[in-house]
C-alpha positions as CSV (number, residue, x, y, z in Angstrom):
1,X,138.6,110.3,159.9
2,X,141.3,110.7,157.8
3,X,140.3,108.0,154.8
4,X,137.9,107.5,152.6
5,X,135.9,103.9,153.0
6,X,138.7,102.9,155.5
7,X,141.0,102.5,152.2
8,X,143.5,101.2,154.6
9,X,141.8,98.5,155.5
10,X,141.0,97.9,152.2
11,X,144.6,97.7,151.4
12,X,145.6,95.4,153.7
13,X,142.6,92.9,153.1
14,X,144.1,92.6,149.7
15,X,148.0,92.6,150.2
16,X,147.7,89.7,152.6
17,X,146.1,87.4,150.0
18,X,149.1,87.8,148.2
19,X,151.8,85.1,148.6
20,X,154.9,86.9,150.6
21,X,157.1,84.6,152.3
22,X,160.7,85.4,153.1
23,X,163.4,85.1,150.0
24,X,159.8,84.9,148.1
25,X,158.5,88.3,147.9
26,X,158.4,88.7,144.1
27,X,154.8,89.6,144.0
28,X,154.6,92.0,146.7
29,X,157.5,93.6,145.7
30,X,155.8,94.4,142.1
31,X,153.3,95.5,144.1
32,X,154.6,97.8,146.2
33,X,156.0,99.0,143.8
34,X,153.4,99.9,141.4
35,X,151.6,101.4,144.5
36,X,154.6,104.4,145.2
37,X,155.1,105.1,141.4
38,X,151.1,105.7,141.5
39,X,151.6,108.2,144.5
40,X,154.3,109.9,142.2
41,X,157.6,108.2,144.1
42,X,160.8,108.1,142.3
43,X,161.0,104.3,142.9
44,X,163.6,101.4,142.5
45,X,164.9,97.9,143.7
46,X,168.1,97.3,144.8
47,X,170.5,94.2,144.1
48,X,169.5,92.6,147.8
49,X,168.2,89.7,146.2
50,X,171.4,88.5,144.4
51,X,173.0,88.9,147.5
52,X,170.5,86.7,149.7
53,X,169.4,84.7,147.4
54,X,165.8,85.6,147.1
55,X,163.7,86.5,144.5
56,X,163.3,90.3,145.0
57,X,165.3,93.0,146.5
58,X,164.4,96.1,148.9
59,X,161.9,98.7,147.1
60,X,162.7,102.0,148.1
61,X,160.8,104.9,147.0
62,X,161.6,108.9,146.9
63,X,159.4,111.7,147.6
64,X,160.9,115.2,147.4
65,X,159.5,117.9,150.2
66,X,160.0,121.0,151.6
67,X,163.1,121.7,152.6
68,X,161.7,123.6,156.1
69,X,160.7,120.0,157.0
70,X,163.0,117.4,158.4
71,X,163.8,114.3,156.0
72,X,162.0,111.0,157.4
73,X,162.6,107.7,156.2
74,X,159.0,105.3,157.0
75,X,159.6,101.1,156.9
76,X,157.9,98.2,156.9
77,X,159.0,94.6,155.9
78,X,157.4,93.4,153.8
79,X,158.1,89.4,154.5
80,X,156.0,87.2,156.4
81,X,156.9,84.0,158.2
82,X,155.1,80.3,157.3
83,X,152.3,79.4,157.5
84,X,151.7,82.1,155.5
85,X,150.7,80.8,151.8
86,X,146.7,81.2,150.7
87,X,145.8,83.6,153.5
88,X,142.4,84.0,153.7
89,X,141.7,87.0,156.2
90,X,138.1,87.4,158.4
91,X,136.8,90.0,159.7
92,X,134.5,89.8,163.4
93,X,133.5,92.7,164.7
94,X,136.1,95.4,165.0
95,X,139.2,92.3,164.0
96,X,140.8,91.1,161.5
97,X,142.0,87.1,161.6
98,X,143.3,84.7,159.7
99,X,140.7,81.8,158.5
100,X,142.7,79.8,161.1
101,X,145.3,78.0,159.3
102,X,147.9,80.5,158.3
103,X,149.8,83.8,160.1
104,X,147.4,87.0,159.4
105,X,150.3,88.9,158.1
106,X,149.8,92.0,159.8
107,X,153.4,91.7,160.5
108,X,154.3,93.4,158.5
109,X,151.6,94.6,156.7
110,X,149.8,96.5,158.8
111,X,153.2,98.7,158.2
112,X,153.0,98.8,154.6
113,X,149.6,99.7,154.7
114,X,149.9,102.2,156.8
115,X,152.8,104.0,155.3
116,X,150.9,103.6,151.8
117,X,147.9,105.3,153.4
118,X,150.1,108.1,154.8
119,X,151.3,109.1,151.5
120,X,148.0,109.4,150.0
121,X,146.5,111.4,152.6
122,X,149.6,113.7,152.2
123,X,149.2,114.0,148.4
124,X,145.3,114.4,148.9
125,X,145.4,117.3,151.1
126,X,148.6,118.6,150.2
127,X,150.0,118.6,153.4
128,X,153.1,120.2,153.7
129,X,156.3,117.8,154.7
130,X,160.0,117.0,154.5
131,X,161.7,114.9,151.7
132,X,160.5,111.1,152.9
133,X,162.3,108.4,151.6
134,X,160.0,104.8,151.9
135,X,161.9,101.2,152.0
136,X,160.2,98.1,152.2
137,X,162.8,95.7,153.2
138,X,162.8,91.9,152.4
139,X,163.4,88.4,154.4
140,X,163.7,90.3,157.6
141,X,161.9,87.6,159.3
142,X,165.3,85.6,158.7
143,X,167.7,88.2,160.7
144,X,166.8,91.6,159.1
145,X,168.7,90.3,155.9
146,X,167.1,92.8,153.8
147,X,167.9,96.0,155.8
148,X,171.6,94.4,156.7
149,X,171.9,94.4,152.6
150,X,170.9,98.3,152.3
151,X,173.6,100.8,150.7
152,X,174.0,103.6,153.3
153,X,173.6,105.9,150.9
154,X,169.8,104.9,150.9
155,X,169.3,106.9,153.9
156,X,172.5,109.6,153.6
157,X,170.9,112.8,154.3
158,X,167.8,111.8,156.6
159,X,166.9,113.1,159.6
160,X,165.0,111.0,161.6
161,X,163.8,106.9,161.0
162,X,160.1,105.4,162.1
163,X,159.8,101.5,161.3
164,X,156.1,100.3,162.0
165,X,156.6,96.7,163.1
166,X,156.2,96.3,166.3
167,X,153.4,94.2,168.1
168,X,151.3,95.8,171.3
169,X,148.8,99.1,170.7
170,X,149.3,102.1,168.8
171,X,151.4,104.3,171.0
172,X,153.7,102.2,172.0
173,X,157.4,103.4,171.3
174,X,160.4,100.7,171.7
175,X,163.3,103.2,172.4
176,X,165.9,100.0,172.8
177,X,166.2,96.9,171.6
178,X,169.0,93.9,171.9
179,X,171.8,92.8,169.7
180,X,171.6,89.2,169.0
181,X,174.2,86.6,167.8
182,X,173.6,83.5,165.9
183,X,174.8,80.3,166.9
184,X,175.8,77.1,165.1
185,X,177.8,74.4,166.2
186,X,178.9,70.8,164.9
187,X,179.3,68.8,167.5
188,X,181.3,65.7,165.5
189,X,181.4,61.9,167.1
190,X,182.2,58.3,165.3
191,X,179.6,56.6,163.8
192,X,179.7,52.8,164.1
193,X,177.0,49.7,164.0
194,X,174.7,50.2,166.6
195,X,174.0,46.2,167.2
196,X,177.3,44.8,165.9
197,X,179.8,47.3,167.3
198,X,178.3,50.2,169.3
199,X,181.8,50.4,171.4
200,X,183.2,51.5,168.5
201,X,181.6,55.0,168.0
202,X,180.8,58.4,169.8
203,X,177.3,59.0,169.8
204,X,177.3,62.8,169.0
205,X,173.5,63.0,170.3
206,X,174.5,61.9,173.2
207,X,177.2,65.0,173.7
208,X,174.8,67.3,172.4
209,X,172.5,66.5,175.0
210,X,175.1,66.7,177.9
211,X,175.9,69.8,176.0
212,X,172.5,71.5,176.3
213,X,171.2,69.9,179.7
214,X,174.0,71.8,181.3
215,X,173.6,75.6,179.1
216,X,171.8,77.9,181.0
217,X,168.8,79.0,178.6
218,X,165.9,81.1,178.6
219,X,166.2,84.5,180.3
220,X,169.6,84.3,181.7
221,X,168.6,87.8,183.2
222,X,167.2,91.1,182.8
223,X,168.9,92.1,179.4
224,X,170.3,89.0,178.2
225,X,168.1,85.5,176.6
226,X,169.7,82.6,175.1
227,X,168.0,79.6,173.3
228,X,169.0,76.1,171.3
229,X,166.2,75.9,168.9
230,X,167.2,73.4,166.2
231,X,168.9,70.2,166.3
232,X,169.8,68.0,163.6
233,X,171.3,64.7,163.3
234,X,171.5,61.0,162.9
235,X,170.9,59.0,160.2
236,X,169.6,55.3,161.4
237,X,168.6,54.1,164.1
238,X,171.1,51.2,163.9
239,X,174.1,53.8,163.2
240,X,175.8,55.5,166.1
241,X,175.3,59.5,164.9
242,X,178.3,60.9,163.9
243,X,177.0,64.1,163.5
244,X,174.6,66.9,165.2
245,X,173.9,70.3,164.2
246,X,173.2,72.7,166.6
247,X,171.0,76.1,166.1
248,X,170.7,78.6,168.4
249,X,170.8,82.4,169.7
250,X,171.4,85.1,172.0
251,X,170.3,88.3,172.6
252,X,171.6,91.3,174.6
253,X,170.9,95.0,175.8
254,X,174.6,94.5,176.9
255,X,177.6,93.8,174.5
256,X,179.6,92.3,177.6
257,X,176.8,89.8,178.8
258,X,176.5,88.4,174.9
259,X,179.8,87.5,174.6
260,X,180.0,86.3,178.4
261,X,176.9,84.2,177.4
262,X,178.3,82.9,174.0
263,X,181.5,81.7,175.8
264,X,179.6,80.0,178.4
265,X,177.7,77.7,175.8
266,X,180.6,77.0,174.2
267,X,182.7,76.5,177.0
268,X,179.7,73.8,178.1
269,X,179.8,72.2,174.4
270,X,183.8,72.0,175.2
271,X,183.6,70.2,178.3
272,X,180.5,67.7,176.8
273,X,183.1,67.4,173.7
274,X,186.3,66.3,175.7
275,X,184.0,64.2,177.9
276,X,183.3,61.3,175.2
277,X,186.0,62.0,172.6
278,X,184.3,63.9,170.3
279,X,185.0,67.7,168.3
280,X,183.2,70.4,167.6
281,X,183.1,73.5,164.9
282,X,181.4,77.0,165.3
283,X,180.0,79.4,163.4
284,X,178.9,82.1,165.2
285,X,177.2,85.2,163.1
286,X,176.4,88.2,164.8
287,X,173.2,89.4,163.4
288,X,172.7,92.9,164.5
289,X,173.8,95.6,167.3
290,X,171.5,96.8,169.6
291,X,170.2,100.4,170.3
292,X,169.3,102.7,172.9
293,X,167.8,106.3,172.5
294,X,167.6,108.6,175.3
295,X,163.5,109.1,176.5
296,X,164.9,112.9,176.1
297,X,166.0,112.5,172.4
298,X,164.3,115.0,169.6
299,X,162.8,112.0,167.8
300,X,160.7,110.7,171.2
301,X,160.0,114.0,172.1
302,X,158.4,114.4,168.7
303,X,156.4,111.1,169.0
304,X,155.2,111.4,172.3
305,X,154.0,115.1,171.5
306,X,152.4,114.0,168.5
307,X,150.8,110.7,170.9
308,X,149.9,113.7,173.1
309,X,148.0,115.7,170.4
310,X,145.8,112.7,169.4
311,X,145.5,111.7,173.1
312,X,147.1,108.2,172.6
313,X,148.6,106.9,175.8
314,X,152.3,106.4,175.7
315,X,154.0,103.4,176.4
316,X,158.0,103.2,177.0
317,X,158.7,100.0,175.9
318,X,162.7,97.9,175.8
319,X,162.1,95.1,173.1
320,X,163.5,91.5,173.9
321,X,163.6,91.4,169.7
322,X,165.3,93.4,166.9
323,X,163.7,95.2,163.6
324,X,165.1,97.1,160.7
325,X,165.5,99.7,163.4
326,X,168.8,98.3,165.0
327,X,170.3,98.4,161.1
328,X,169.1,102.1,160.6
329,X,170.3,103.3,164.4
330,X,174.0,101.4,163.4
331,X,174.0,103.0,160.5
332,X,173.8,106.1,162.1
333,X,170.0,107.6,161.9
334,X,167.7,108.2,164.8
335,X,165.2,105.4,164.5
336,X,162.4,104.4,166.4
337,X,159.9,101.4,166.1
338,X,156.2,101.9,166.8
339,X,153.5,99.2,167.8
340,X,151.3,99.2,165.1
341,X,148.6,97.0,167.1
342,X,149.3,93.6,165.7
343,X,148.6,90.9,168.0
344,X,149.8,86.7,168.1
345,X,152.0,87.4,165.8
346,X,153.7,84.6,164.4
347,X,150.5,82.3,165.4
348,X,147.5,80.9,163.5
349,X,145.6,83.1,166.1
350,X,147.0,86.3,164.6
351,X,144.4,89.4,165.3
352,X,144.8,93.1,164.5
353,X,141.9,95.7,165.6
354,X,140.8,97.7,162.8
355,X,140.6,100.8,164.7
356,X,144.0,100.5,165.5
357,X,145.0,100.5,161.7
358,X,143.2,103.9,161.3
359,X,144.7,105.5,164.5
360,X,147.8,104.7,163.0
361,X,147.9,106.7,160.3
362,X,146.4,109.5,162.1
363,X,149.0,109.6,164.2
364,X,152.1,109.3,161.6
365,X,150.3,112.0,159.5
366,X,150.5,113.8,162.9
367,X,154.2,113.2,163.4
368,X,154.8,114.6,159.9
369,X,152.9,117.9,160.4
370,X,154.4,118.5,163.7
371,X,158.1,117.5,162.6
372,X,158.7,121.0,161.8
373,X,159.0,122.5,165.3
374,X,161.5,119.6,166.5
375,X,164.1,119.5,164.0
């Protein structure tokens, strides 16, 4: 066993009882920081928050290897989604959990711990390895802000990326993952008295919900999912709404089936719009490209030799969600994303097996010894 007293666990008992929600990272981000300039990283923040509006920015920290080795970046968000104030983690048996009432924050956690541990171990036992450059991005539980925010220059010069933030077992390797686009549309009506003069107005609840009775949602097909997931409007109930905001998605493995899916919903909105005399405004955002990397591709064949080694099972997986890793593949380095064993995330039920923890950094220290003989 690679650590001492399971120091990974220990670290990631203690950075989920510190606050971390998205555009609210202050905390961890001194944290993290503290922890890389205490492994000897050349460390900094950049200007992400200004530009999201958050309280802290990416932390990205530089350690300088052997040149024989190739140049790896390691990430991990360092975000967590609500209810995620106060956590108060259990352990039972061989799990962590939540006390019941907030998200465990293994995701993403279990990442930064991991990657934390990895670097020690390295130090430790002087284990040669190439130049590895750390970044632990912020709110990307609200669209992979912080990565989208990243100078390219961050990661100029690298030759492979691993992001640990992905749910199922260790050994799992998502080698594609979806674009997705963000939807948001203003469906306008007339408002009017409800009791007095109802004729008068264009209930813009009721177009919205010819509108999305008639979208085709959910899994559309085998690479393409489309949702509506907020509504907001009206204002009394003796007012005819004038207004209703609607919040959606979609998601792709294929460019051509998003945008056939995005005219389709608002080709329905259209037709809902013109039906009862109403208008309607867009916004549409697209969030981030997809990704696909060949099974035969140096950086798989590098992981799966390493899951080999340890005698993980491998498992193949096409992800129905996007990470930091579609930002790093657009801009232009190899990236995978590795399951990391949470479970539930995004759940009051959120679990993570400790053993899974510790055959995590056993494998990435793994990867990094046997990166030599693949690039």
């Amino acid at each position: 066993m690679l650590m001492k007293n399971n120091r990974v666990i220990d670290l990631f008992l203690e950075l989920v009882q510190i606050d971390s929600i998205s555009l609210a990272e202050r905390e961890m981000a001194d944290r993290l920081s503290a922890e890389l300039k205490s492994l000897g990283g050349e460390v900094h923040e950049d200007n992400t928050a200004k530009k999201i509006g958050g309280q802290a920015g990416n932390i990205i920290g530089y350690f300088k290897g052997n040149d024989n080795y190739p140049a790896i970046l390691l990430s991990a968000h360092m975000d967590r989604v609500e209810p995620g104030r106060g956590i108060k983690p259990v352990i039972r048996g061989d799990y962590i959990y939540s006390s019941g009432n907030t998200v465990l924050g293994g995701d993403d956690l279990i990442g930064v711990s991991a990657i934390l541990e990895v670097i020690r171990v390295l130090k430790e036992r002087r284990i040669e390895h190439g130049d590895l450059k750390v970044v632990f991005s912020v709110a990307e539980e609200l669209g992979l802000l912080g990565a989208r925010q990243l100078d390219p220059v961050e990661i100029s010069g690298l030759d492979l990326g691993i992001v640990l933030d992905v749910d199922g077992d260790v050994g799992t390797i998502v080698y594609k993952a979806p674009a997705q686009l963000k939807f948001n549309a203003v469906i306008k009506g007339k408002s009017a008295h409800a009791g007095m003069h109802p004729e008068e107005g264009i209930n813009a609840i009721k177009i919205s919900s010819k509108a999305i009775s008639d979208i085709k949602l959910g899994q559309i097909d085998e690479e393409t999912t489309a949702n509506i997931g907020v509504i907001r409007g009206g204002k009394a109930i003796n007012i005819v709404p004038e207004i209703v905001e609607l919040e959606g998605e979609v998601r792709s493995h294929n460019d051509l089936k998003l945008e056939k899916q995005l005219k389709h919903m608002k080709e329905i909105i259209k037709q809902a719009v013109e039906k009862y005399g109403g208008s309607v405004k867009y916004n549409i955002e697209k969030l981030y490209t997809g990704f696909e990397l060949p099974l035969e591709s140096d950086i798989i064949r590098l992981i799966a030799y390493s899951m080999e080694g340890l005698k993980i099972p491998i498992i193949y997986m096409v992800s129905g969600g996007g990470s930091d890793a579609n930002i790093f593949n657009k801009l232009g380095l190899p990236t995978i994303n590795l399951g990391v064993g949470m479970e539930k995330v995004h759940t009051s039920n959120e679990t993570v097996c400790m053993h899974n923890m510790i055959k995590l950094v056993e494998l990435m220290i793994k990867v990094i010894k046997d990166s030599r003989g693949y690039y």
